[in-house]
Structures are given as C-alpha cells and as structure tokens.
C-alpha positions as CSV (number, residue, x, y, z in Angstrom):
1,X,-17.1,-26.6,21.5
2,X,-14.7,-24.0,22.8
3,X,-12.2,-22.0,21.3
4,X,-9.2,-21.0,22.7
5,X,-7.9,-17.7,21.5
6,X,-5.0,-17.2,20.1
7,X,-3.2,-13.4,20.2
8,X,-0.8,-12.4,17.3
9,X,2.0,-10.2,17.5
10,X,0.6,-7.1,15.9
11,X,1.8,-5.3,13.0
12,X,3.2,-2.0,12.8
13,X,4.0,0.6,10.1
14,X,4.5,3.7,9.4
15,X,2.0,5.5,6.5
16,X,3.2,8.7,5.3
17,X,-0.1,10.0,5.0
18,X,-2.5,12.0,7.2
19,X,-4.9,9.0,9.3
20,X,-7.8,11.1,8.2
21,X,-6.8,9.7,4.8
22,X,-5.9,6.7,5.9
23,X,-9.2,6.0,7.0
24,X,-11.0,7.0,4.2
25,X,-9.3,4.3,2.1
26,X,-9.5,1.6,4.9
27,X,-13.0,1.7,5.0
28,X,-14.0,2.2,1.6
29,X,-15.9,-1.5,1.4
30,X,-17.1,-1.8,-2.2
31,X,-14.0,-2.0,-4.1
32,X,-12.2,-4.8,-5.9
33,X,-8.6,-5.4,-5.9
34,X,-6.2,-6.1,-8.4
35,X,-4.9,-9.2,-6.5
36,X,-8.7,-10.5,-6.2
37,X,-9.9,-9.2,-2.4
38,X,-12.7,-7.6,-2.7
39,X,-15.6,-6.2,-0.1
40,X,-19.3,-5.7,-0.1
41,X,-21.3,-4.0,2.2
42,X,-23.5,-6.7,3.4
43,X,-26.0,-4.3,6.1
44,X,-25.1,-0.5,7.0
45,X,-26.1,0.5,10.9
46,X,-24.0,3.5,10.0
47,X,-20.8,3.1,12.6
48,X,-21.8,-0.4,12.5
49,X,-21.4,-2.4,9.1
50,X,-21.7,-6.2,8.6
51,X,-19.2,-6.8,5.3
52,X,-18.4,-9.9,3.4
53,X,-14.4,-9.6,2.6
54,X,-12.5,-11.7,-0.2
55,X,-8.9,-11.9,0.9
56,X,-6.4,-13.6,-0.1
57,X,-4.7,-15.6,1.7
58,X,-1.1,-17.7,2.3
59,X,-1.9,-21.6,2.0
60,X,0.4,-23.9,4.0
61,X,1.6,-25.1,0.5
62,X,3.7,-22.0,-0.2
63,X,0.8,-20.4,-2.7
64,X,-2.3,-18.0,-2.2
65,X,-6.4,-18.9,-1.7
66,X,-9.1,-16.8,-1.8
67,X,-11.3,-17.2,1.3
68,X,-14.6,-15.7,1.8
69,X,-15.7,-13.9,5.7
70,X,-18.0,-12.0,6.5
71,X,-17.1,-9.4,9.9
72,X,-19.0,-7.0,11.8
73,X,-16.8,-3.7,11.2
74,X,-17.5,-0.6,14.0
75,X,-15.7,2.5,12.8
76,X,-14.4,4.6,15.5
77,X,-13.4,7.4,13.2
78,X,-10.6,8.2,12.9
79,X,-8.9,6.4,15.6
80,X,-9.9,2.5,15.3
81,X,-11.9,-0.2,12.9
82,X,-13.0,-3.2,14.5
83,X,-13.7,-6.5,12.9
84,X,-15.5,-9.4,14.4
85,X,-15.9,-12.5,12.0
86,X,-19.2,-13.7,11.7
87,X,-18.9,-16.8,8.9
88,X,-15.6,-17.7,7.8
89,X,-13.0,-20.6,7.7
90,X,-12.2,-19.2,11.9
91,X,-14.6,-19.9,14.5
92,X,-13.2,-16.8,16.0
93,X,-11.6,-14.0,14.3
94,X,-11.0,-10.3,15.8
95,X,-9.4,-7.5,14.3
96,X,-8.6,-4.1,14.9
97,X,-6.8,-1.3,13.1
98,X,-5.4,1.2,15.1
99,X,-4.5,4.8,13.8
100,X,-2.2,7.4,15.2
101,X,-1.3,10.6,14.7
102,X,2.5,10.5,14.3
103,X,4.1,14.2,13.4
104,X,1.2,14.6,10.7
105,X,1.5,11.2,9.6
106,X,-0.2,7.8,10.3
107,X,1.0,5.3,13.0
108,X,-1.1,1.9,11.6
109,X,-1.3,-1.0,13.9
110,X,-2.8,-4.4,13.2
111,X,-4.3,-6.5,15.9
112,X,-5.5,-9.7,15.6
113,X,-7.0,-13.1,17.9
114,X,-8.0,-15.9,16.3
115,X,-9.3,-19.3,17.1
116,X,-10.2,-22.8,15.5
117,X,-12.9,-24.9,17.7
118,X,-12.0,-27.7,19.8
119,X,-10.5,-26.7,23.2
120,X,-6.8,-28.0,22.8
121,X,-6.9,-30.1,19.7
122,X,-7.9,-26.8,17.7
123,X,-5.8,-24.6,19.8
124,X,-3.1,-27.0,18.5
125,X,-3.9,-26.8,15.1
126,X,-4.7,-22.9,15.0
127,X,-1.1,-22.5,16.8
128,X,1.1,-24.7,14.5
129,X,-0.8,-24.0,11.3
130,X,-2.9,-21.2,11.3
131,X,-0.7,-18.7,12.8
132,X,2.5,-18.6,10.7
133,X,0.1,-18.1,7.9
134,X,-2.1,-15.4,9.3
135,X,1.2,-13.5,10.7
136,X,2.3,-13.6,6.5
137,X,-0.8,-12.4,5.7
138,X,-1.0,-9.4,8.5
139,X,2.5,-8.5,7.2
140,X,1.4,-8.3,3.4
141,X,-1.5,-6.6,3.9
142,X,-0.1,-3.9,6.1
143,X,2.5,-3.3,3.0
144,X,-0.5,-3.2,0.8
145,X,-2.2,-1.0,2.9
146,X,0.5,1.5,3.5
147,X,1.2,1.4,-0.1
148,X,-2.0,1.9,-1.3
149,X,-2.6,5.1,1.4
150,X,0.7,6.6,0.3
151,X,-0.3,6.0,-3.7
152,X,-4.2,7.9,-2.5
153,X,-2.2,10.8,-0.3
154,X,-0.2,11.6,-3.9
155,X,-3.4,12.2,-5.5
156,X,-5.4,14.1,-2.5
157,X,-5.8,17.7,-2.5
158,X,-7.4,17.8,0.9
159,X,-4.8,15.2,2.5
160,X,-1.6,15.5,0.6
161,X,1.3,12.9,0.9
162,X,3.6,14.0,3.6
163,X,7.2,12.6,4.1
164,X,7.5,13.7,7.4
165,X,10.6,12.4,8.3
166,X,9.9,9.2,10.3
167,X,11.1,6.0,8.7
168,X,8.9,3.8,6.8
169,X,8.8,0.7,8.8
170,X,8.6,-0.1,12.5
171,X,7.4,-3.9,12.2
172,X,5.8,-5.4,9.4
C-alpha cells in the first residue's frame, strides 16, 4: 500500500542554553518521565541507535495516550538527531531536531513527515485526524524540551544557563 507523506509546519523555540547541552539532554535515551514517556536503547551502532520511545500523546477526544515506537535515531552531534519510525501506530514517521547556535544559545527546530497507508484514503485520514494532533503534540514537547534544557543549564557547571537576550519563543 502507499503512503503519502504528509509535512508539518515545524516548531521553533528558543533554549537559553548552550546546544552542546541541549544535546546532551536530547539524547539521553534511558530515562523515564514524570508524565510517563520513557526511552530505551533498543541496539547501539554508536551514531546510529535503534530506540523504543513511550510518548504521550493528544487523543482526538481531548485527553492524552501513551503510544509505543520504536525509531532509528542518527546523531549528528551537535547539529541534528534524526528519527525514522520503525514500528509504531504511523506507517511513516520522520523526525529531525535541528540545533543552532544562536548568540551562545540554542535555536531548536522540530521537523516532522508523517503518513498513514492507503494512498488517498489514509492521506485523508492522516490530514484531518492525525495532524492537528501531532502539531499539539510537537508544540508540547518543544515546551517540555526547552524547559527541561533550561532546568539542566541551571545545574551545569560546564554549560551554564545563559539568558542571552533573545526572547523565549519564535513558534511553538
């Protein structure tokens, strides 16, 4: 059956933290969540990883699922993570993180495509009910992200927080 892809807006935010940092914490696969997520490295090829992630997720009734993937993650430190779903309720899921050095501070975008098998019947489907779900959750988990980094960069010795003077938000 074929997929049609389906590109999301991405997600940008502004982390006042250094991206060396911001990495560090991004890819730190072992670690539970408060909220539930969790990760678990799955098979280490060292820049290569296969993971299996726990997210949490919007449902279209208004509340919040757990659902279980498992991605191929290449690290392209510090600049980029990739994420290529492998088993998961998407027949196609890619991801990337992007990180730039703003002023000392970390530019983060979130990229995503996405797709739901059966040619135009799942683009269909994927487009009216899949993607105002997966745009909620790129937008929460940027905020989690970003919060989490800052919270890490007050703690760091090597890679202090740093309000360098650019606003906290661009788009997420």
């Amino acid at each position: 059956m074929w997929v049609i892809p389906i590109r999301m807006e991405a997600v940008e935010i502004h982390i006042h933290a250094d991206r060396r940092l911001a990495f560090q914490v991004l890819t730190a696969f072992g670690t539970a969540q408060p909220d539930g997520s969790s990760s678990r490295v799955l098979r280490d090829e060292g820049q290569r990883k296969l993971v299996e992630f726990h997210a949490l997720i919007p449902t279209a009734a208004g509340g919040k699922k757990i659902y279980r993937t498992v991605e191929w993650v290449t690290l392209r430190e510090p600049e980029a993570i990739d994420f290529e779903g492998v088993e998961g309720p998407l027949d196609l899921l890619r991801d990337r993180f992007v990180l730039d050095d703003v002023a000392g501070c970390t530019r983060f975008r979130y990229e995503s495509s996405f797709g739901l098998k059966g040619w135009i019947v799942g683009w269909l489907a994927a487009r009216s009910r899949v993607k105002p779900l997966l745009g909620r959750f790129m937008r929460e988990h940027a905020r989690q992200l970003k919060a989490t980094i800052e919270e890490r960069a007050k703690r760091s010795r090597l890679f202090p927080y740093r309000p360098c003077g650019i606003g906290t938000d661009q788009r997420a």
